[in-house]
N, C-alpha and C positions, 0 to 999 in steps of 0.2 A: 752186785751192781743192779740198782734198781732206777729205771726211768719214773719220773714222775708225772704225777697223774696231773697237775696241775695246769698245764700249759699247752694249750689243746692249739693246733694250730690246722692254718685250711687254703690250701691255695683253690681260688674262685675261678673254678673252670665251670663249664657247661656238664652237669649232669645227664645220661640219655635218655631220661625219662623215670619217672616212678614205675612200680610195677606193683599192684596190688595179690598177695598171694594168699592163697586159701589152702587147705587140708590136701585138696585132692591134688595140689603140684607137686608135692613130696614123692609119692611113688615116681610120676611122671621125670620128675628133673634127676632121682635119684637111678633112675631107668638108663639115663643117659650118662653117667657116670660111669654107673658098674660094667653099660657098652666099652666106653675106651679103657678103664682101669684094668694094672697090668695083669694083678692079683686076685681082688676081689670083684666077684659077676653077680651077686644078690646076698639081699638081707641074709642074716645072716645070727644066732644067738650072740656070737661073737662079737657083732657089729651093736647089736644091743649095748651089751652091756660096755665098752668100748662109747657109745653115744651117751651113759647119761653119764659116764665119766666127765666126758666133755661139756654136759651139759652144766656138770657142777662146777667148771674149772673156767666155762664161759663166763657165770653167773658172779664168781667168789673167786677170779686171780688172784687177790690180796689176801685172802683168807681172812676176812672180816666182817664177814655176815655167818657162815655155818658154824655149826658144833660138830664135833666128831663122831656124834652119835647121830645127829641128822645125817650124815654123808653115811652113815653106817645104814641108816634106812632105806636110804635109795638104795643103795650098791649092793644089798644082801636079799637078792630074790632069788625064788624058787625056778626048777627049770620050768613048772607049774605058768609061773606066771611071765615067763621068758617066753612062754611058746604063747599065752595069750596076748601078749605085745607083739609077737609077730603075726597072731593072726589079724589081728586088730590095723597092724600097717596095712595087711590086704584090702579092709575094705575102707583105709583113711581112716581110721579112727586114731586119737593119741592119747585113751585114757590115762594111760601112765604117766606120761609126761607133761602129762594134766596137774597131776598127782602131783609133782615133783614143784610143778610151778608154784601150788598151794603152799609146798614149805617154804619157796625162797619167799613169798610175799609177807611170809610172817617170819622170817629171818633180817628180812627190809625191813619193816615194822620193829623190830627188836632193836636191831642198829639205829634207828632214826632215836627212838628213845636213848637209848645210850650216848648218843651225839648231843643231843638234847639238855639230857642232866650233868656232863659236862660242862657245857656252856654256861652255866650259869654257877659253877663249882669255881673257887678259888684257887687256880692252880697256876703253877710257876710254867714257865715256856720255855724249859731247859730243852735241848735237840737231846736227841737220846739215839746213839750210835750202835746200828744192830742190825742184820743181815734180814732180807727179804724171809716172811712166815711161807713155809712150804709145806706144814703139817697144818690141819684146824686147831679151833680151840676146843679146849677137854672139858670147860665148863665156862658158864657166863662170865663167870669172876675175870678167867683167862681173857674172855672175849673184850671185855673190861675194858682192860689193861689195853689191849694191840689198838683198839680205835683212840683211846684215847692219848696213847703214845704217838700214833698217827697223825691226829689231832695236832698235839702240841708240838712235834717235828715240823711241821706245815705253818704254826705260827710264830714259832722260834727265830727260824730266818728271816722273817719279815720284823724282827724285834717292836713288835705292838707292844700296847700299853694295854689288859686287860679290860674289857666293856668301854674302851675309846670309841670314837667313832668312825676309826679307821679300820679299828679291831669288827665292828660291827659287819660293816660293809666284806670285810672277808668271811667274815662267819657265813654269811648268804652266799658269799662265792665259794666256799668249801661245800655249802649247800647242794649249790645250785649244778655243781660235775656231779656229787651223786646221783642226786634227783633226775638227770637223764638219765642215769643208768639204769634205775631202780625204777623208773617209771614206766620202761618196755615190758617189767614182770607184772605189770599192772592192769595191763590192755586186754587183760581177759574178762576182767568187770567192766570193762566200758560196752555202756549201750551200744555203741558201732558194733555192729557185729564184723564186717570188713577187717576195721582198724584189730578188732578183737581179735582174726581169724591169722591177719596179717604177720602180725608183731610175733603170734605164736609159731605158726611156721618158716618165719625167717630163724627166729634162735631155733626151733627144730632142726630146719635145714641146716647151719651150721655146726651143730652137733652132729648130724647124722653123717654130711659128709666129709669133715674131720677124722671121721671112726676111721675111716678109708687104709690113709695115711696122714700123719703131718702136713703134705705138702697139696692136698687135696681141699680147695675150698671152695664154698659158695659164698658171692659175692653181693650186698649192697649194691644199689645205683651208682650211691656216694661211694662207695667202696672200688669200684669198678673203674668208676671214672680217674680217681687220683692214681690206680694203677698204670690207666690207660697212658697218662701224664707222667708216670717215669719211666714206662716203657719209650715211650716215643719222644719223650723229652719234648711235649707240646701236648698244645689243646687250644681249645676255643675257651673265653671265658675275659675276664675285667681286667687279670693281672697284679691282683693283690695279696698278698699273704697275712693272714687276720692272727692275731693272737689274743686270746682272752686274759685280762684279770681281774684283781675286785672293783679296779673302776672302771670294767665296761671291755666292750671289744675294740680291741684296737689294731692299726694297723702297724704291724714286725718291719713289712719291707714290700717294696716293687719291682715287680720283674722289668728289666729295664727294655723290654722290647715291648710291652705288650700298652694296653689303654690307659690305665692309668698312670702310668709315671709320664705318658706323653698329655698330658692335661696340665704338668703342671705347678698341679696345684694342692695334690694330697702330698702328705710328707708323715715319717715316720712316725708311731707314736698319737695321731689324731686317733680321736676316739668313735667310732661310730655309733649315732645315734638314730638316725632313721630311712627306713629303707624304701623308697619309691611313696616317700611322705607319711610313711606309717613307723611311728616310735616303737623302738627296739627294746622289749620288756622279756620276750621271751629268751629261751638259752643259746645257744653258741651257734650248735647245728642247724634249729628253726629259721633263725636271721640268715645264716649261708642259704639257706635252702629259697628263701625269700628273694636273695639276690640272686640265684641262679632261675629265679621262675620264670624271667621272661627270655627269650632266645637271642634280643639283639640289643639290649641296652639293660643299664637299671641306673636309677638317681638315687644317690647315696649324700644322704646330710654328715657332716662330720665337723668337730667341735676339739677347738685347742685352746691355747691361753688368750689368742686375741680375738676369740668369738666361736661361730659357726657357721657354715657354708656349705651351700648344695653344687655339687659337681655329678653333670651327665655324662656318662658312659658306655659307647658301644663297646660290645663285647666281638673279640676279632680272634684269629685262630695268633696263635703267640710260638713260637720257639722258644725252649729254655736256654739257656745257656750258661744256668750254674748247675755246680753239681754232675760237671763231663770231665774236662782233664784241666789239672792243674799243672802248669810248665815250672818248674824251676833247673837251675843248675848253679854248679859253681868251677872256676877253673882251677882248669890242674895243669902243670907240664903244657904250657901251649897251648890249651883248650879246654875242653868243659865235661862235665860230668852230668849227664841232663838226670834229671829225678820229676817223672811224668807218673802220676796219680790219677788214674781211673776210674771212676766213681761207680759205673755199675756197665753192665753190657746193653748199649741202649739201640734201638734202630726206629728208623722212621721213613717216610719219602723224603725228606731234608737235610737229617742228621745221623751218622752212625759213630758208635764208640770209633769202629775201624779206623773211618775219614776222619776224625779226630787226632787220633794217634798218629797217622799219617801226617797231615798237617803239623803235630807237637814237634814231629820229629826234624822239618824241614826247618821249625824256627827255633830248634833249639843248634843246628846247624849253621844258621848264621851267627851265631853267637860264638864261633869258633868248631875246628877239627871236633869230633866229638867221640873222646878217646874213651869213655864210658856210659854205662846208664843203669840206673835202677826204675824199674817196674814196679810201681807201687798197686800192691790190690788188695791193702789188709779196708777191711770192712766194707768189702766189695760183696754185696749180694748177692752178684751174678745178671742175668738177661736174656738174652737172644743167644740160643744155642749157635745161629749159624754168624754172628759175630763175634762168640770165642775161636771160631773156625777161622773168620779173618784176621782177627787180633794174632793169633798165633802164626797164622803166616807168613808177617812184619818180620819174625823173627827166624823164618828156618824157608829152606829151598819148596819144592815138593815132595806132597806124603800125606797117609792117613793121617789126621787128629786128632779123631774120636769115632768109635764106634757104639752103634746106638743099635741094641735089643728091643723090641717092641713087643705089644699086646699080644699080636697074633701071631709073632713068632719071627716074625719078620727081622731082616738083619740089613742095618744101615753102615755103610763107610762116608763118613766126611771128610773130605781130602783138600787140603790145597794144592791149588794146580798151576801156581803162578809159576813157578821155578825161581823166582829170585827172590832173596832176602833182603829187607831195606835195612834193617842192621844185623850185623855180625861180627860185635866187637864185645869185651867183658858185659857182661850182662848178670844181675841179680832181681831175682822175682819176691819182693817184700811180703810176706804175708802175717797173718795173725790166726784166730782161732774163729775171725765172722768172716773170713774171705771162701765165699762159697759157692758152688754151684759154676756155673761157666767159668770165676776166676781161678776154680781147682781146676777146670780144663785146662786152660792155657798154664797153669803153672806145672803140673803132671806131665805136658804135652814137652814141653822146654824143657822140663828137668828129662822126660825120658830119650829125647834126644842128644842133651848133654849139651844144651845152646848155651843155658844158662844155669844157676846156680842157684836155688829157692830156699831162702831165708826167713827168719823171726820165729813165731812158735811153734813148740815142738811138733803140732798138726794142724792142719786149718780143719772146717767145719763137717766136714764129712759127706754132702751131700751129693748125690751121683744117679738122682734118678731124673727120668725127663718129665716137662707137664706140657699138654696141651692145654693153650687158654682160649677161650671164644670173648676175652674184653674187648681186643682191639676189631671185633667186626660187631660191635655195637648192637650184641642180641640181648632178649628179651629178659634173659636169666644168664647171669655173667658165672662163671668160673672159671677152674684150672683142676686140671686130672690127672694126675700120673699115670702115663702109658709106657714106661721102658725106663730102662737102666744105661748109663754110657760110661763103655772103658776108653781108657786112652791107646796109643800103640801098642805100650808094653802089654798090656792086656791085663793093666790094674783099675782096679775102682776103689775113688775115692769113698765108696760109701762107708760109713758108719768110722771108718780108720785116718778118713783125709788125705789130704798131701804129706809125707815126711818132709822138714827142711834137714835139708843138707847140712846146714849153719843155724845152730838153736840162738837164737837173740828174741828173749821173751818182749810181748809188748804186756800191755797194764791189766790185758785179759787172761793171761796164762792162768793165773790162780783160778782162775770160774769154773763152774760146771759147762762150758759151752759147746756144740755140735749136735750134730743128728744122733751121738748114741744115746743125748738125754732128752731125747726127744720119744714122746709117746709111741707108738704103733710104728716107727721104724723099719722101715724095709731091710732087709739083709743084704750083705755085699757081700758079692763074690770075686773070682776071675777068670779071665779068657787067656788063650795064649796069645803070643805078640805077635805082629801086623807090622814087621817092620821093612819085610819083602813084603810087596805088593803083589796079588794075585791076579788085581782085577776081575774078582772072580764076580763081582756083582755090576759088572760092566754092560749092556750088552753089545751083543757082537756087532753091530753096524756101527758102534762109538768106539771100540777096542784098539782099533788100527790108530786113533787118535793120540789115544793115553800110550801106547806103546812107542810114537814118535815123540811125543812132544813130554809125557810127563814123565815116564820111567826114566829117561836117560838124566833127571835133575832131581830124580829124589834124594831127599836130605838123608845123611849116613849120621850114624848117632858118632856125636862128635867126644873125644877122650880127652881132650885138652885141658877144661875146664875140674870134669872128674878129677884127673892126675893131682890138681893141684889140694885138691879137699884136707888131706891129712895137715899140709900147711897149712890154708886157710885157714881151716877151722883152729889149729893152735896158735895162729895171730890173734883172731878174733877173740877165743877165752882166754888167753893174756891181759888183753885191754879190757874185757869185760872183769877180770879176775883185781885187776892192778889200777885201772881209771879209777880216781875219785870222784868222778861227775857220776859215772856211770855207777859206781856204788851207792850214789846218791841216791841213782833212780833207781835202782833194786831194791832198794830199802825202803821209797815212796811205793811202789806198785805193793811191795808185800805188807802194807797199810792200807791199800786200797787208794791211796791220793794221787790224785796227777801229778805229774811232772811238767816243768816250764820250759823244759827242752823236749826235742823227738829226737832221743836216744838210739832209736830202733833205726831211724833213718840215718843217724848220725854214724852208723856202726854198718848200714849199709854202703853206705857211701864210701867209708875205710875197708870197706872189703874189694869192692869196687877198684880201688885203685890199690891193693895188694895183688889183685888180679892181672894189674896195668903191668906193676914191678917185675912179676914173676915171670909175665909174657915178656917182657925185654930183655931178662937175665937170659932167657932163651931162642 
């Protein structure tokens, strides 16, 4: 499963500012990392060579610029020359990774040629069906082969007619995604010495603290900013979603709260041509950055079939409002089966996952008795640790829901303290293999008190460590650090092993390599004992008297009801998965790799759902 490189897209918020960075921020910002970081507290030879890994893997995702003998150059140094790379971090110098930069630009240069003679080669645009390269190439010839397969994958779908002049215009557009990439390894020959200085230690900076762990980055402005905007589900900005192709940038969609769909007069699909009266010749991100330069407006010319037209627009703080919860249901028996889809764990001064879910729940209510429900969280990301905390309390009385190990040692209980549950009726927690982070909390947290029942693949994502971010308070130098580890009550952690479902019903990702154990530098999981009596040990004593009135006498007891039934359940469910022919259908699509035109996975949550219903009546 490979996303493609071609379809760059940008929703046009307000950036906080450029930051111009030099040599000597690298100690300084990596200072402040190895302060909050759980594990690692300074450079490090390990951390070296662990960075230019990274550095090769920033440079060459696709594996289509190195040799296997250049990545063997970098990666086989002496400890000789590992100790003079770190002394060299001491006083800001980055001879090496100087070094390094020299071969990607004549790796660029190689590919560019390659691309090049190509083009002008007589070749059929057959698609060519073959798994993402994870190995380099072992010789030019190899290297050949992969760009030019790439190549004609890329033109295939678009069925040109070779040297047309439709075909042209995308050759410059397959161009021209490179050419930003390749053009940040370039900025060490530019006379700017800033831009020179910059370019270099931003991909420094991302390499180096990568090394860390996986979930450790340093942040772009632009990078920053679009976090900030799914965190919070908002930002300041025009309200447009731009997507490029070979004729031009154009507009995907509008956010329907924000500046411009209230003008109007932009509509899907117009092309942008100029930006505050200056024609749009440069690439994707320049033109975004163009629009983003001024703080409370930008005038955007845009051109469709019946001419072109300038529209002004203030730029306003917006709420999102796609990509929260999707409501559906269907009834059953007198009522309804709600099936509410979560997109990520979001919080803001506006908007929370929480008061979302709350709200889904109240309007999937009026739509009749609401005798089940499914939790949908596969390709849930995660978010705000302290709104998996909420989220999970919808579902169960009072009690710990996660416990969080820190830096210094320190030990955190997160508790809901509400004492009542808004539902507590059949309940299944949908997952897959990308439902991670916060959405393993709440499903961990549910499954280990036995509310509900955590379905789909065999494990979700694995991730279980916490990050501090500085995006959303708008500093100078944005990222996220990993400071601690969180187990749930039972005192498991999802890291590296994930959620188990109860009820295996694969989705289209089972076959992949996916989770944090294939992920680079990896933190290790472990476990704690369970947390299911409360101690209140990390109370203090003036709040004690509190918790001992109001929340111990409602804490949630792990519930055996739902457990009891598993041996059934699960043998309805691989019946129908065993004996459906639809459902055949789709096991036989996924282990192709093709979609399917049904959601099989929800289709089979939902029949559990109400096997659930059956089995609680018979008793």
């Amino acid at each position: 499963m490979v996303k493609k490189i071609f379809t760059f897209v940008l929703f046009s918020c307000l950036s906080f500012g450029s930051v111009s960075l030099q040599h000597k921020d690298v100690r300084s910002i990596m200072n402040q990392l190895f302060l909050y970081h759980i594990e690692q507290k300074a450079m490090s030879k390990q951390l070296v060579v662990r960075a230019l890994k990274n550095t090769i893997d920033l440079f060459d995702p696709q594996r289509l610029y190195l040799l296997q003998e250049e990545v063997n150059q970098i990666l086989t140094i002496t400890d000789d020359t590992v100790e003079t790379i770190l002394s060299d971090y001491k006083k800001d110098r980055f001879t090496y990774f100087e070094h390094v930069f020299t071969i990607f630009q004549n790796a660029v240069i190689r590919a560019k040629q390659i691309r090049q003679d190509f083009y002008f080669q007589e070749f059929g645009l057959k698609k060519i069906q073959s798994d993402p390269f994870y190995t380099f190439a072992n010789s030019v010839q190899d290297l050949q082969v992969r760009i030019q397969q790439n190549i004609s994958n890329f033109f295939s779908e678009k069925n040109l007619k070779p040297k047309s002049k439709q075909w042209q215009k995308n050759v410059r557009f397959y161009n021209r995604k490179y050419n930003d990439h390749e053009a940040a390894y370039f900025a060490q020959n530019d006379e700017d010495k800033d831009k020179k200085a910059h370019q270099f230690t931003f991909k420094l900076l991302k390499a180096l603290s990568k090394s860390l762990d996986p979930h450790t980055l340093y942040f772009s402005p632009q990078e920053a900013k679009e976090m900030r905007a799914y965190l919070e589900k908002g930002c300041k900005g025009i309200g447009i979603v731009f997507i490029e192709d070979a004729d031009g940038i154009k507009v995907q969609s509008l956010v329907k709260t924000g500046p411009a769909f209230k003008t109007r007069k932009i509509h899907e699909g117009d092309v942008l041509v100029k930006v505050n009266g200056k024609v749009v010749k440069e690439s994707f991100n320049k033109a975004m950055r163009k629009i983003q330069k001024h703080d409370d407006h930008a005038i955007l010319t845009f051109k469709r079939a019946d001419g072109a037209y300038d529209v002004w627009i203030r730029k306003e703080k917006m709420e999102i409002k796609d990509s929260r919860v999707d409501i559906a249901y269907e009834h059953y028996k007198g009522g309804v089966i709600g099936k509410l889809k979560l997109h990520s764990f979001y919080e803001s001064k506006q908007v929370s996952a929480y008061e979302d879910l709350k709200y889904a729940l109240r309007e999937l209510r009026k739509k009749g008795p609401l005798k089940g429900l499914v939790l949908d969280l596969r390709e849930n990301p995660g978010g705000f640790l302290t709104q998996a905390v909420k989220v999970s309390g919808l579902f169960m009385k009072s009690g710990i829901v996660v416990i969080c190990h820190y830096t210094d040692g320190d030990e955190k209980y997160l508790r809901e303290i509400d004492g009542r549950s808004y539902y507590d009726g059949p309940l299944v927690i949908l997952t897959s293999k990308f439902s991670a982070s916060a959405a393993e909390i709440v499903a961990q947290c549910l499954q280990d008190y036995g509310v509900g029942i955590v379905v789909g693949d065999p494990e979700t994502f694995g991730k279980a460590t916490i990050q501090y971010q500085n995006i959303t308070d708008e500093n100078q130098h944005s990222y996220k650090v990993t400071i601690g580890r969180y187990y749930t009550v039972s005192g498991k952690s999802p890291q590296l092993e994930g959620v188990k479902s109860d009820i295996v019903v694969p989705s289209r990702f089972t076959q992949y390599p996916i989770g944090e154990r294939y992920l680079q530098f990896a933190l290790n999981g472990r476990n704690i004992k369970p947390h299911f009596e409360d101690s209140l040990s990390d109370i203090v004593p003036s709040s004690k008297k509190w918790f001992q009135l109001y929340y111990l006498p409602h804490l949630q007891k792990q519930n055996s009801q739902w457990t009891k039934m598993l041996p059934t359940l699960r043998k309805k469910s691989q019946e129908r998965q065993k004996y459906d022919s639809e459902f055949q259908n789709y096991l036989h699509a996924i282990s192709k790799k093709c979609q399917y035109h049904t959601d099989m996975q929800m289709e089979e949550a939902s029949n559990i759902v109400k096997d659930m219903i059956q089995i609680s009546n018979k008793h």
